[in-house]
N, C-alpha and C positions, 0 to 999 in steps of 0.2 A: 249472651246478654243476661244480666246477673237479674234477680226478681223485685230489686231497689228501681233498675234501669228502667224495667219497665213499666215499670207504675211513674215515674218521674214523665215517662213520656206519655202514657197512656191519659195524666193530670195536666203535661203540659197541650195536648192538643184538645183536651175537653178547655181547654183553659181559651185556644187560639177560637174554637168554635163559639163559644160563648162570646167574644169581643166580635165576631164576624155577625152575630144575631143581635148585638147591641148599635153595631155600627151599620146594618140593614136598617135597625128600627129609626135611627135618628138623621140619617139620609133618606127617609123615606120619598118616593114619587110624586108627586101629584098625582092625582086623576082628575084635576079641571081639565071642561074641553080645550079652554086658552091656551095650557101649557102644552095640551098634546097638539096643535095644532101647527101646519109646516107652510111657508110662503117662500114664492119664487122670487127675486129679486130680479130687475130691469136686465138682467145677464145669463138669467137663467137656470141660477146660482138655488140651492134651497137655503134656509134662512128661517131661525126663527121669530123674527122681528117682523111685524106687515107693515108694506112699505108705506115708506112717508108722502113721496110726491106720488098722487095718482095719475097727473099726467102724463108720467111715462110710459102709464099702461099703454097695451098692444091687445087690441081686439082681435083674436081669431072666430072665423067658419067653421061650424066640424064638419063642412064639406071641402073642406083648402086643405084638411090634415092628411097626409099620406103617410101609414105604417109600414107599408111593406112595399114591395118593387112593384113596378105595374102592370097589372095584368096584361098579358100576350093580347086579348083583345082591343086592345088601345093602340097595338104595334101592327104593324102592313102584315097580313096573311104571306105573301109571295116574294117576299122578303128573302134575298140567297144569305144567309146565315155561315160562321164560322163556328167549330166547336171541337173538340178533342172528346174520341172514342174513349169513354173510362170502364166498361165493358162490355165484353163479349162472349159470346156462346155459340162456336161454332155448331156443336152437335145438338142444342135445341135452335137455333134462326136466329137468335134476339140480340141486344144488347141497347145501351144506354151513352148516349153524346152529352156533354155538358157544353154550353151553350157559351160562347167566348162573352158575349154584353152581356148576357142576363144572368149568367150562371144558374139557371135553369136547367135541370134532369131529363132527358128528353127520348124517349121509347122507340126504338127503328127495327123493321124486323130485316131478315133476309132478304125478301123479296123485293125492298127498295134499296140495295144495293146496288152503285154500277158498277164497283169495280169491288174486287177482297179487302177488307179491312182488317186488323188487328188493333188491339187496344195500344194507346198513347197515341194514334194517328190521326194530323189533322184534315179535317172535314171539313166539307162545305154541302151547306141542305135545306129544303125548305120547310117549314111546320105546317102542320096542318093538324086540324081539330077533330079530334074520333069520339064514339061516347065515351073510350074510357079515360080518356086526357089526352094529350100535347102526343101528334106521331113524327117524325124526322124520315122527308120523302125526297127522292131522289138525294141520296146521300154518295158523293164522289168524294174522290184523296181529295184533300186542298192542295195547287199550285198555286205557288209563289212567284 
């Protein structure tokens, strides 16, 4: 690249930078609160118009809102449970069932085994509540 070249391009991108700083300044944002402000529409849609008819509103409880799945507390303790083995350890006891409805992580050691398990194998077990979370007790193969 010849030393004409480069100044041709060196002039043309000072050139493109400059129209990007002209064309920032005269699109500039707002910062009223109005314009930064967001509404839901009857659909649930965001929008930024506020709606016209308010009798379509819908009054919620923040005690009706559910974020997340619901706590095992709310579900039968003695409940026979299905779930697949995702792992195991034979040479420390342990391993971990994932819970077929709740998809829930769930801690079982050796000694609630009834029969050998390996990972991928489906189970059948009941939970139960330890201090340190959720344990998977009498854990058997699943028959089908």
């Amino acid at each position: 690249m010849s030393k004409k070249e480069r100044e041709k391009q060196k002039k043309r991108k000072a050139q493109d930078k400059q129209e990007k700083m002209m064309d920032r300044k005269n699109n500039k944002k707002s910062t009223k609160l109005e314009d930064m402000m967001a509404y839901l529409d009857e659909n649930g849609n965001l929008t930024d118009k506020p709606p016209i008819d308010f009798r379509k509103k819908k009054v919620f409880r923040q005690e009706d809102i559910q974020v997340s799945v619901p706590r095992l507390e709310e579900r039968p303790q003695d409940e026979l449970r299905t779930g697949i083995v995702t792992f195991f350890n034979d040479h420390k006891g342990f391993g971990f069932i994932n819970d077929a409805e709740t998809r829930e992580r769930i801690f079982f050691h050796v000694n609630d085994l009834a029969a050998p398990v390996v990972e991928n194998n489906k189970v059948t077990f009941r939970v139960e509540k330890s201090p340190k979370g959720l344990v998977a007790m009498d854990v058997t193969l699943f028959k089908s």
